[in-house]
N, CA, C, O and CB atoms as a CASP TS submission, in Angstrom:
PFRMAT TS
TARGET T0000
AUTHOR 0000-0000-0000
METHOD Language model
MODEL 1
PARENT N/A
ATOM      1  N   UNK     1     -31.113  17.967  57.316  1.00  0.00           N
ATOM      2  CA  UNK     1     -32.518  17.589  57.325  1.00  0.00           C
ATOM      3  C   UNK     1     -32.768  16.392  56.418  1.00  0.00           C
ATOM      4  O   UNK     1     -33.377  15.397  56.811  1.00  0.00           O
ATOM      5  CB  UNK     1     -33.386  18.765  56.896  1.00  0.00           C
ATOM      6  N   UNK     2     -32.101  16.574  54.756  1.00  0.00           N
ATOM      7  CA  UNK     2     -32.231  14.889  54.459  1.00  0.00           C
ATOM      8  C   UNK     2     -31.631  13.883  54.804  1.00  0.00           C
ATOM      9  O   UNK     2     -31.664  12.847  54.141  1.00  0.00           O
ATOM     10  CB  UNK     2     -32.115  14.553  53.439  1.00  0.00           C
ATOM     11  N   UNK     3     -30.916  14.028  56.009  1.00  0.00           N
ATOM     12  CA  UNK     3     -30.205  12.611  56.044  1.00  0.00           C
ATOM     13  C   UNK     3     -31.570  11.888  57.045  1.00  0.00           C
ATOM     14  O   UNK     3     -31.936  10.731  56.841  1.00  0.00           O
ATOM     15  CB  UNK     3     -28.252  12.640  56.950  1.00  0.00           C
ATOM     16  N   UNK     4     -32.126  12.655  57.975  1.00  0.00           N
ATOM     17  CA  UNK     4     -32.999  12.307  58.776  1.00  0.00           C
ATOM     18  C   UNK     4     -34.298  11.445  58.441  1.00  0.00           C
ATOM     19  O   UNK     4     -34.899  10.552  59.038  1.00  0.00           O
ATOM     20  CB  UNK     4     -33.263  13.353  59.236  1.00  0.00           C
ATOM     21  N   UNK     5     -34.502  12.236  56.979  1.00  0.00           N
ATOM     22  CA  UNK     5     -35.710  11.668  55.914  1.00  0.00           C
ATOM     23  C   UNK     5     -35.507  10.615  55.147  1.00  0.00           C
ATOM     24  O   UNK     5     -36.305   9.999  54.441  1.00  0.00           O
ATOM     25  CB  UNK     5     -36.107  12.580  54.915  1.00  0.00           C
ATOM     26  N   UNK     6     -34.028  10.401  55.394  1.00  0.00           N
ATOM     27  CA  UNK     6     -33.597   9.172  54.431  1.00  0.00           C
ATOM     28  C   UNK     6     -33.660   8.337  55.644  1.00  0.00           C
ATOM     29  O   UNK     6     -34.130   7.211  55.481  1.00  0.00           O
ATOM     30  CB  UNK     6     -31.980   9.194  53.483  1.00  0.00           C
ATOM     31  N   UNK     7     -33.317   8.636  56.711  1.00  0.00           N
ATOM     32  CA  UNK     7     -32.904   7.432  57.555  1.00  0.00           C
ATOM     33  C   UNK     7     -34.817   6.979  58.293  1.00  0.00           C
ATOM     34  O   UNK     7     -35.072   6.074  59.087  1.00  0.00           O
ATOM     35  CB  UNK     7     -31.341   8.112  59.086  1.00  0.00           C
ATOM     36  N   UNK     8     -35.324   7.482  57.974  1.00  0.00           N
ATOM     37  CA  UNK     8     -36.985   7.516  58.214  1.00  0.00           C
ATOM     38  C   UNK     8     -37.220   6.620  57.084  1.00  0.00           C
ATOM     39  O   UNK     8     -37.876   5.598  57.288  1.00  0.00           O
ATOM     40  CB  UNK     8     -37.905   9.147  58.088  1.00  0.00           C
ATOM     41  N   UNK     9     -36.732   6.893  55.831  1.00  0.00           N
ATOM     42  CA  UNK     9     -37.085   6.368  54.990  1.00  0.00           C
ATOM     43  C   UNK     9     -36.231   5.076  55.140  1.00  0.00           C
ATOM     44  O   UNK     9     -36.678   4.183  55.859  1.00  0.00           O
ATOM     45  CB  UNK     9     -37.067   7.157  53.903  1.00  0.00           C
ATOM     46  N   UNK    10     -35.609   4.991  54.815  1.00  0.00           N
ATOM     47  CA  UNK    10     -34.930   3.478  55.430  1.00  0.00           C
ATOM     48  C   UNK    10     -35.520   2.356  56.223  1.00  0.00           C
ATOM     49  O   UNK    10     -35.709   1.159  56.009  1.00  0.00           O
ATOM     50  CB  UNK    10     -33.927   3.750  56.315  1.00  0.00           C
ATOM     51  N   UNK    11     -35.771   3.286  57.349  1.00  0.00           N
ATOM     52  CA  UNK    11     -36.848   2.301  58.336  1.00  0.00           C
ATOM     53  C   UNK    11     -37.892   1.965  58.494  1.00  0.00           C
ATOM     54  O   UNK    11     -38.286   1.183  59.360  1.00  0.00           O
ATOM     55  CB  UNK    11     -36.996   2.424  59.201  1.00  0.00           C
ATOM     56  N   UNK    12     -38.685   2.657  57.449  1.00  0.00           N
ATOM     57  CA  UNK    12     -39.986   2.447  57.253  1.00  0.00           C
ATOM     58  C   UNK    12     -40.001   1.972  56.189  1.00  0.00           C
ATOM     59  O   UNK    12     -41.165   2.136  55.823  1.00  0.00           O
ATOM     60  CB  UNK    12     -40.794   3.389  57.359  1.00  0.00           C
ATOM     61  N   UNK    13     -39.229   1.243  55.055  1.00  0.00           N
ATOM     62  CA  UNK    13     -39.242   0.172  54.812  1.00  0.00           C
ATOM     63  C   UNK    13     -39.034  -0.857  54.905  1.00  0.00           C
ATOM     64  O   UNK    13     -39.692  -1.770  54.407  1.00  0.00           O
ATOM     65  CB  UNK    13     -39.159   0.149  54.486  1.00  0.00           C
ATOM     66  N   UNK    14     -38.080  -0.949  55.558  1.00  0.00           N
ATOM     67  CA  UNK    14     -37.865  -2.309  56.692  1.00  0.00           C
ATOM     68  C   UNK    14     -38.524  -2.596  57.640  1.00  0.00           C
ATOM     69  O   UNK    14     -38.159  -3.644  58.171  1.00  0.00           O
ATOM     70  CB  UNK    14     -36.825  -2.373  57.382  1.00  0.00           C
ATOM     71  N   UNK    15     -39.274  -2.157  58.051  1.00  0.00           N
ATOM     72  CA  UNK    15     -40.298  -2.652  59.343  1.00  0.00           C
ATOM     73  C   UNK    15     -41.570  -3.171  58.097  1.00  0.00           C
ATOM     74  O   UNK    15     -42.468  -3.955  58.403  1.00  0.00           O
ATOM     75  CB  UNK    15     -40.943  -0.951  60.808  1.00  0.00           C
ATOM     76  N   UNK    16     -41.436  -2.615  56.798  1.00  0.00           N
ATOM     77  CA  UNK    16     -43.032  -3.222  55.810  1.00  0.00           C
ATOM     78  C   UNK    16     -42.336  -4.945  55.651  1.00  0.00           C
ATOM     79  O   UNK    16     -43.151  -5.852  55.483  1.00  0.00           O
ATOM     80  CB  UNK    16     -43.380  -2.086  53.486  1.00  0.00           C
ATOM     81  N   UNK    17     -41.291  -5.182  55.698  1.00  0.00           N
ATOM     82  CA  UNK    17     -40.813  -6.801  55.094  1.00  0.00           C
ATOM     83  C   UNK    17     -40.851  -7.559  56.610  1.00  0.00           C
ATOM     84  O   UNK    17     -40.027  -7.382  57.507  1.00  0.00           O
ATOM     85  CB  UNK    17     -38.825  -6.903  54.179  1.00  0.00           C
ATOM     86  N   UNK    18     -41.870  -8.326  56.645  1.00  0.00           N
ATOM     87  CA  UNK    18     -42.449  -9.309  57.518  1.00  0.00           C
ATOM     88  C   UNK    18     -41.429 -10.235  58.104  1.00  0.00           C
ATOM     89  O   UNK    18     -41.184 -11.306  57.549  1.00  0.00           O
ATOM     90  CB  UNK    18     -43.465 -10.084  56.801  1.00  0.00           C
ATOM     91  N   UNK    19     -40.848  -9.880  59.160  1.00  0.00           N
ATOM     92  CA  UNK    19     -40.052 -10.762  59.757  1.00  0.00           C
ATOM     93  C   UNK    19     -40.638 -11.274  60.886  1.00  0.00           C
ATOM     94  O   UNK    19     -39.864 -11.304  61.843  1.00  0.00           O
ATOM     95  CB  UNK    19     -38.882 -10.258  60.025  1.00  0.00           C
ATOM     96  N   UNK    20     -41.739 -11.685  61.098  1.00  0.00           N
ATOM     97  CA  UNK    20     -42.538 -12.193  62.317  1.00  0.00           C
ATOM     98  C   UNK    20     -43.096 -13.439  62.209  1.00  0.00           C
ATOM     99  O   UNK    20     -43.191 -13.856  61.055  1.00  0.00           O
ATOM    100  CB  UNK    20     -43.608 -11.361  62.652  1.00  0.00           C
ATOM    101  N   UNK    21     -43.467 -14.105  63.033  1.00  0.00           N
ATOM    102  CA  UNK    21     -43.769 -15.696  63.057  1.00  0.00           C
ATOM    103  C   UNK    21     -44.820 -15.636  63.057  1.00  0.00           C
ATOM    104  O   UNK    21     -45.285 -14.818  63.851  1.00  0.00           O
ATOM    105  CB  UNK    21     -43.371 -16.618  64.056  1.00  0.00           C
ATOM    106  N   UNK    22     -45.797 -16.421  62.214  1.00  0.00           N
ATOM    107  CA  UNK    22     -44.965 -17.780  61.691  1.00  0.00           C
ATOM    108  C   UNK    22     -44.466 -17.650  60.148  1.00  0.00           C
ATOM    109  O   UNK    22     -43.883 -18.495  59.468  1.00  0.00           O
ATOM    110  CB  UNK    22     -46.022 -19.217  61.770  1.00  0.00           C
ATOM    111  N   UNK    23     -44.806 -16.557  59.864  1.00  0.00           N
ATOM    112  CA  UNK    23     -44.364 -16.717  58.026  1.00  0.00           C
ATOM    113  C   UNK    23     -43.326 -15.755  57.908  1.00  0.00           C
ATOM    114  O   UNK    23     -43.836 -14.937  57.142  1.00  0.00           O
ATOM    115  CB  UNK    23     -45.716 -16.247  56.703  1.00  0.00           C
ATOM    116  N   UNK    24     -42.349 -15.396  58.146  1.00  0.00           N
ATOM    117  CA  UNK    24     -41.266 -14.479  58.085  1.00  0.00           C
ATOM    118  C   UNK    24     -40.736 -15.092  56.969  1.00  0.00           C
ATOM    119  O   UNK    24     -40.528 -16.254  56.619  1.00  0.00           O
ATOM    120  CB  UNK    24     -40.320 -14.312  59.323  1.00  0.00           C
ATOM    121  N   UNK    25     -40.545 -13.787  56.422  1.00  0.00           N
ATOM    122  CA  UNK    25     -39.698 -13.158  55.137  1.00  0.00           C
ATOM    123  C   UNK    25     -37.969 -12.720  55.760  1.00  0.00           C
ATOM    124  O   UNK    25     -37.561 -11.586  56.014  1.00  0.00           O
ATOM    125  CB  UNK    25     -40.707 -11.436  54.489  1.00  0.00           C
ATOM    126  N   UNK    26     -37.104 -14.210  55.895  1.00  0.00           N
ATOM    127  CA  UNK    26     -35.956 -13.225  55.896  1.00  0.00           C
ATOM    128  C   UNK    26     -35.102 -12.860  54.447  1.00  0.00           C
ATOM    129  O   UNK    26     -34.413 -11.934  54.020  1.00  0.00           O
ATOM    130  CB  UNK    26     -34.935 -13.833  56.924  1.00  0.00           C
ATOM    131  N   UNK    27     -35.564 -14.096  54.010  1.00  0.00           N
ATOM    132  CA  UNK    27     -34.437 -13.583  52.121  1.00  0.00           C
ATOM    133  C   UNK    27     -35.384 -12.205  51.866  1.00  0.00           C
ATOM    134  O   UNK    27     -34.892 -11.683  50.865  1.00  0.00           O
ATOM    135  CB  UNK    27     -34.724 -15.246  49.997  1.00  0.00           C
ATOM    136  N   UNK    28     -36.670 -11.278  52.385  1.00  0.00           N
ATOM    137  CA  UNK    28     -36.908 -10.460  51.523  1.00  0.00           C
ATOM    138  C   UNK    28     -35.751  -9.263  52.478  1.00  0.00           C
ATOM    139  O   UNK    28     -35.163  -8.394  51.835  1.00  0.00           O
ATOM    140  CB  UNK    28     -38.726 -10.193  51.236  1.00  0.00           C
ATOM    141  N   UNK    29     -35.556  -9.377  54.000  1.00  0.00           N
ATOM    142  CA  UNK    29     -35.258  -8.948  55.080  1.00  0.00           C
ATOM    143  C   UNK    29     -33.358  -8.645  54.062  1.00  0.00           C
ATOM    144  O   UNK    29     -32.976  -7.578  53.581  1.00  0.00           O
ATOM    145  CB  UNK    29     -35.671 -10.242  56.666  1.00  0.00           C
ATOM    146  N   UNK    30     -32.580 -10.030  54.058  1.00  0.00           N
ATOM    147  CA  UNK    30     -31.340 -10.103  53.688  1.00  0.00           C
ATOM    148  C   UNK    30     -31.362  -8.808  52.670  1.00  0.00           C
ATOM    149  O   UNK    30     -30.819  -7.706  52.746  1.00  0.00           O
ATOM    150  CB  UNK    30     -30.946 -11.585  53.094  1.00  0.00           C
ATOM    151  N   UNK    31     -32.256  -9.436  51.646  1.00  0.00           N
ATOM    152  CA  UNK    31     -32.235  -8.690  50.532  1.00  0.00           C
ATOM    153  C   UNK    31     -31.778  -7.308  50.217  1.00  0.00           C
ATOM    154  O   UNK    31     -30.860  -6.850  49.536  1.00  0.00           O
ATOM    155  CB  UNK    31     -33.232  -8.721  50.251  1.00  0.00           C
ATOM    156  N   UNK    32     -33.046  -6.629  51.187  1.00  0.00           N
ATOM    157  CA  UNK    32     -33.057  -5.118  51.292  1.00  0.00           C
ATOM    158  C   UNK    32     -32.060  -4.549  51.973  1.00  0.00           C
ATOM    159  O   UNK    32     -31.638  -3.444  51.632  1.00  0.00           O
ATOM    160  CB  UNK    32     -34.167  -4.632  51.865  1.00  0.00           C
ATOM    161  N   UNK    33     -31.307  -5.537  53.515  1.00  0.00           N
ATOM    162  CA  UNK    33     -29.994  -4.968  53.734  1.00  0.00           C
ATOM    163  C   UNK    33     -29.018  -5.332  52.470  1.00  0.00           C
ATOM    164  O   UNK    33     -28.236  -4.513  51.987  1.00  0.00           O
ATOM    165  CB  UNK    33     -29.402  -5.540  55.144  1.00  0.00           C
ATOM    166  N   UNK    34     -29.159  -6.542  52.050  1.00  0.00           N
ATOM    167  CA  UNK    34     -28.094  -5.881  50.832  1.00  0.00           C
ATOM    168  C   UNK    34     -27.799  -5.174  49.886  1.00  0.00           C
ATOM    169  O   UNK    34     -26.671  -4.786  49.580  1.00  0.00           O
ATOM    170  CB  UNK    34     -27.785  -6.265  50.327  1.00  0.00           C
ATOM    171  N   UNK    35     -28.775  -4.965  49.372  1.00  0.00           N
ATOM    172  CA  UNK    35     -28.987  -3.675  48.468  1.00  0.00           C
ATOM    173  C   UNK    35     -28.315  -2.755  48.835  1.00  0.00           C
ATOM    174  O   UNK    35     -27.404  -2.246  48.181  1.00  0.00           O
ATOM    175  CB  UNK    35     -30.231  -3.130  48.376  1.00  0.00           C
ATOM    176  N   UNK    36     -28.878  -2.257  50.508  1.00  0.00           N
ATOM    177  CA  UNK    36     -28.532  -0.856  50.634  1.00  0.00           C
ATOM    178  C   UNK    36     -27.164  -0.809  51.075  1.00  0.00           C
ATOM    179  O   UNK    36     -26.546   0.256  51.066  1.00  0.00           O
ATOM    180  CB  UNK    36     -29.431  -0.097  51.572  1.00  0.00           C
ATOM    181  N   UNK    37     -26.600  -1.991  51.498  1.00  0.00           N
ATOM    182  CA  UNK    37     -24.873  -2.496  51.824  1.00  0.00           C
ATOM    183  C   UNK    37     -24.420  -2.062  50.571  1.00  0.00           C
ATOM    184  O   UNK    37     -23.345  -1.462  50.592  1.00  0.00           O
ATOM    185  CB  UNK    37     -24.424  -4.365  52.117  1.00  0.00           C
ATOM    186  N   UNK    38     -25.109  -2.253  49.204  1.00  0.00           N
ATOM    187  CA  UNK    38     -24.387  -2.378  48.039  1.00  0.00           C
ATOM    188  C   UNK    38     -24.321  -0.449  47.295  1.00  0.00           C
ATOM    189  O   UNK    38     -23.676   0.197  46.469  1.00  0.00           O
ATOM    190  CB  UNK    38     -25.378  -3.760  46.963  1.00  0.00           C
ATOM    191  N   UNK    39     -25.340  -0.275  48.179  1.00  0.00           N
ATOM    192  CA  UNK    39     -25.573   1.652  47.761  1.00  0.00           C
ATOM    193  C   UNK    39     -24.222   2.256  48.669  1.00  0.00           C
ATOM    194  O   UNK    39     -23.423   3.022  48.130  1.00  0.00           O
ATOM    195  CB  UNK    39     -27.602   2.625  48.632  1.00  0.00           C
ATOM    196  N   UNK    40     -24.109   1.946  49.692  1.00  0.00           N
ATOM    197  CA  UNK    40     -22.897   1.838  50.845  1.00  0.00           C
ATOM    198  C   UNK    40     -22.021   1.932  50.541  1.00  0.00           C
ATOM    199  O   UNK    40     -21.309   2.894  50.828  1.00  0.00           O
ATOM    200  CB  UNK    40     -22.638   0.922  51.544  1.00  0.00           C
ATOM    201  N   UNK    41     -21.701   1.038  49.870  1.00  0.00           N
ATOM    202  CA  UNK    41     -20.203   0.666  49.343  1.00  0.00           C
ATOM    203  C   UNK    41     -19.916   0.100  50.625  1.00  0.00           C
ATOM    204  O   UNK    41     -19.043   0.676  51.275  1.00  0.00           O
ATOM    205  CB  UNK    41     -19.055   1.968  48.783  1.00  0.00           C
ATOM    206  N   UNK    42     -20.511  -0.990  51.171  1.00  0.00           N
ATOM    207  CA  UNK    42     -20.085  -1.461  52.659  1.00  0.00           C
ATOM    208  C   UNK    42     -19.875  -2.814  52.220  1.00  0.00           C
ATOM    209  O   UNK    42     -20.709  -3.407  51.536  1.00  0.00           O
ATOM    210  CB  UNK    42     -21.250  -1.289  54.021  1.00  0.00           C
ATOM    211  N   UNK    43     -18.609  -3.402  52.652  1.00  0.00           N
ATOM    212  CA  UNK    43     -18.366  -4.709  52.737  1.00  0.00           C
ATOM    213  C   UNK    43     -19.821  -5.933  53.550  1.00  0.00           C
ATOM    214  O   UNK    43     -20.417  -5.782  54.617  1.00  0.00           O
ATOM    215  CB  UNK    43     -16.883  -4.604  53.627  1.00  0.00           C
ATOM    216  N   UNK    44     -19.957  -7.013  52.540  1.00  0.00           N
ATOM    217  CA  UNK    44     -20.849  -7.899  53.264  1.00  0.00           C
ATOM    218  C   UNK    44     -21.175  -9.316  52.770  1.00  0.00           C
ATOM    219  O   UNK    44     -20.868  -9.690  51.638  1.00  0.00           O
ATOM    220  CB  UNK    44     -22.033  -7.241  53.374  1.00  0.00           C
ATOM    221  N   UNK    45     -21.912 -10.216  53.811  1.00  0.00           N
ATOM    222  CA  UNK    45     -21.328 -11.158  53.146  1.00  0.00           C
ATOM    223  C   UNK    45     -22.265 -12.410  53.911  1.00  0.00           C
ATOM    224  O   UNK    45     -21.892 -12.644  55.061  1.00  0.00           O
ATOM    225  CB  UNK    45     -19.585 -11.119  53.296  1.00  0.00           C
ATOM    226  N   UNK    46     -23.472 -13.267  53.397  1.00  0.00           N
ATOM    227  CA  UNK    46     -24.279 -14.067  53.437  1.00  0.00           C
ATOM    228  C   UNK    46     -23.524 -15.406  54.463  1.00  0.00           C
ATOM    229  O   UNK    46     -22.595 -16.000  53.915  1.00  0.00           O
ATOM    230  CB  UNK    46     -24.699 -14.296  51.924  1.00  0.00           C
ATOM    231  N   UNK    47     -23.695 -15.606  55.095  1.00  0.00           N
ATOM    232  CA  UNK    47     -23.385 -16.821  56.217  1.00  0.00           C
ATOM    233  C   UNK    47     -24.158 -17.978  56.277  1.00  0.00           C
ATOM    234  O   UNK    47     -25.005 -17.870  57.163  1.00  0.00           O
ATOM    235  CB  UNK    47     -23.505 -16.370  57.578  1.00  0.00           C
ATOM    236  N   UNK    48     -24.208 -19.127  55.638  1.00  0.00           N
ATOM    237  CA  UNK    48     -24.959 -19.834  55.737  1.00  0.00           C
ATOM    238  C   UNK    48     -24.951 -20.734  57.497  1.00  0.00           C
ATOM    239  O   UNK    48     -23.954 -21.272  57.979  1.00  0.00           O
ATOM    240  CB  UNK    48     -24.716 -20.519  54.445  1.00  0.00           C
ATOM    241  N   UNK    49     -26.080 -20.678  58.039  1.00  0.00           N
ATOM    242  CA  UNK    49     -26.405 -20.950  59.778  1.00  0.00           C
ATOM    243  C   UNK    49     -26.532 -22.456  59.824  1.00  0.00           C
ATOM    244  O   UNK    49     -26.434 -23.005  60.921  1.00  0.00           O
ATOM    245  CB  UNK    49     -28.040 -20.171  60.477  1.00  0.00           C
ATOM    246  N   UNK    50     -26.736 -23.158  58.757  1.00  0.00           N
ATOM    247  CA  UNK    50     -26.952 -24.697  58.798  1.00  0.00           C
ATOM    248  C   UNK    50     -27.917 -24.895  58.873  1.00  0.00           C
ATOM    249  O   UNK    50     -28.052 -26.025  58.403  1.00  0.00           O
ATOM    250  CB  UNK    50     -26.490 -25.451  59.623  1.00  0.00           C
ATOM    251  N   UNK    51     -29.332 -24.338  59.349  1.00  0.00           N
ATOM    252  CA  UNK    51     -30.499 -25.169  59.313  1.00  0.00           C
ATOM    253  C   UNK    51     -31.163 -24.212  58.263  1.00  0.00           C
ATOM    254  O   UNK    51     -32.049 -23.498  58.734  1.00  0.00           O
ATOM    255  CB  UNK    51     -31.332 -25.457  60.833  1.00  0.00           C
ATOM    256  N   UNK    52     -30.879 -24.058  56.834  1.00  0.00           N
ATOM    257  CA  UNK    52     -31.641 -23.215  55.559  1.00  0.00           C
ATOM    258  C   UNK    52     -31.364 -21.908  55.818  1.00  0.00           C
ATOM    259  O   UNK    52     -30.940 -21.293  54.840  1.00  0.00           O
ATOM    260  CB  UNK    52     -33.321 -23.353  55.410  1.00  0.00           C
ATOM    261  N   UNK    53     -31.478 -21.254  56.886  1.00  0.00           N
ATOM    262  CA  UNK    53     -31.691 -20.105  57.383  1.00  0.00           C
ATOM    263  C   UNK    53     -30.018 -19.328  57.211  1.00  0.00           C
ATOM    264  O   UNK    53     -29.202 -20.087  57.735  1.00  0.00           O
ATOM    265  CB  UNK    53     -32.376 -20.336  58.975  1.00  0.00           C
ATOM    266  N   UNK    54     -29.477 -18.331  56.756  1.00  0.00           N
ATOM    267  CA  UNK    54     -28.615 -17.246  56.191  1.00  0.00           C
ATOM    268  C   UNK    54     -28.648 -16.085  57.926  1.00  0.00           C
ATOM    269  O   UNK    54     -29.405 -16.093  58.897  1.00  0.00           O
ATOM    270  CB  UNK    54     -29.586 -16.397  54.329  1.00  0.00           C
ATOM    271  N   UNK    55     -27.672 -15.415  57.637  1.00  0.00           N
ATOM    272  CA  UNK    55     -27.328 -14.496  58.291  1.00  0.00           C
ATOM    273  C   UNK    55     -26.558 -13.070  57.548  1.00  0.00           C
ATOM    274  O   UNK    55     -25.562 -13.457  56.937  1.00  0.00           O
ATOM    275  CB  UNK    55     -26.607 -15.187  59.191  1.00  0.00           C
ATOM    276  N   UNK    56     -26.662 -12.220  57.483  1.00  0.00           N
ATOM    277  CA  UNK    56     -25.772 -11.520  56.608  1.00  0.00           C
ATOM    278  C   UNK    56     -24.822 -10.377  57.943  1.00  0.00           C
ATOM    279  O   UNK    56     -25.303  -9.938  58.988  1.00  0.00           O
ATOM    280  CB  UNK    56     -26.907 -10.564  55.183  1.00  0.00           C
ATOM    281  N   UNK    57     -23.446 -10.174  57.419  1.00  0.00           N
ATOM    282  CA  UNK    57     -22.192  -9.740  57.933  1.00  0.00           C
ATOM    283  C   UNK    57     -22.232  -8.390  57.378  1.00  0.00           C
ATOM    284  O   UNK    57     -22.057  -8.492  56.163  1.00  0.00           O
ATOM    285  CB  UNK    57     -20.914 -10.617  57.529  1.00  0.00           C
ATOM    286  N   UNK    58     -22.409  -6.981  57.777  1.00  0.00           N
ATOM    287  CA  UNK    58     -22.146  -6.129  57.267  1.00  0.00           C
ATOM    288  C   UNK    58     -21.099  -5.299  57.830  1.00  0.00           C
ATOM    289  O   UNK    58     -21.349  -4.670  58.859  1.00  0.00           O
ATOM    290  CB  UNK    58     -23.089  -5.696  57.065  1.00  0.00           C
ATOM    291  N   UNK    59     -19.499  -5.186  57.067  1.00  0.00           N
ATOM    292  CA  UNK    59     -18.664  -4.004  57.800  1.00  0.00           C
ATOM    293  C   UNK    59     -18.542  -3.367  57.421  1.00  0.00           C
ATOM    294  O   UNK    59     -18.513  -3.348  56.190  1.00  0.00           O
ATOM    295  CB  UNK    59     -17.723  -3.914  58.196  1.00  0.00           C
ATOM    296  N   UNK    60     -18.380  -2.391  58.109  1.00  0.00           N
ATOM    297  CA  UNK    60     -18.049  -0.593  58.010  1.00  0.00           C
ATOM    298  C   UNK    60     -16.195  -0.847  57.986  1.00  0.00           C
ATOM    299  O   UNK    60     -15.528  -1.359  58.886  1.00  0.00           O
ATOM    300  CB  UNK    60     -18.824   0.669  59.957  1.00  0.00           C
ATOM    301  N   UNK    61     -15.647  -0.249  56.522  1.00  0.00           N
ATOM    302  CA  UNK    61     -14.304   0.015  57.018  1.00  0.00           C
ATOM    303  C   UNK    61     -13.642   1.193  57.322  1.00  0.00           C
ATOM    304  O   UNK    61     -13.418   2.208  56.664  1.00  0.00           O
ATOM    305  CB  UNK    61     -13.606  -0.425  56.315  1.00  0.00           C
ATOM    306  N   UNK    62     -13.231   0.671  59.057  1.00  0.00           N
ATOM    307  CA  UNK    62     -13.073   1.711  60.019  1.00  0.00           C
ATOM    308  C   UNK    62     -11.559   1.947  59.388  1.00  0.00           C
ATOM    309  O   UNK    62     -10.744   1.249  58.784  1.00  0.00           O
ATOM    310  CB  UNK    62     -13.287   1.267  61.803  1.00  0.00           C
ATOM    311  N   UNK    63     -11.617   3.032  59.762  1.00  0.00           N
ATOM    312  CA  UNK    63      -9.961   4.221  59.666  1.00  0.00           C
ATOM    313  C   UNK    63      -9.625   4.927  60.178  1.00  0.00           C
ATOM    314  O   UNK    63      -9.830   6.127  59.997  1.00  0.00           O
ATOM    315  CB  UNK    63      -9.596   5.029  58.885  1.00  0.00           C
ATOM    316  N   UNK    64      -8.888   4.340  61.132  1.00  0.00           N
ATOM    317  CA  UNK    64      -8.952   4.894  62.627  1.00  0.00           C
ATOM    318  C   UNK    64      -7.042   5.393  62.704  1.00  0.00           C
ATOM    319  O   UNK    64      -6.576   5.897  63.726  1.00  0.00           O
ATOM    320  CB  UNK    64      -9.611   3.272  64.069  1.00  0.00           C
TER
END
């Protein structure tokens, strides 16, 4: 039952950081996935796209 409330909770803070046009917030967007990459312990890693604008890389290491 808490993983459900966490994952509620998760997403309902990410839908509050404004990623919509015309004033989108993605460094607040990056941010908060990195954080929680960094609670994770998940590999990740900022991409710069060339026109100002970032992308972030998040992997899961699979062990298969």
């Amino acid at each position: 039952m808490n993983y459900h409330i966490d994952v509620i909770n998760f997403l309902s803070s990410y839908v509050r950081i404004n990623t919509a046009h015309p004033t989108p917030d993605y460094n607040a967007a990056l941010g908060f996935l990195e954080c929680h990459a960094n609670t994770d312990q998940l590999m990740h890693q900022r991409v710069a796209l060339g026109n100002g604008k970032h992308a972030l890389i998040i992997s899961y290491p699979w062990q298969g």
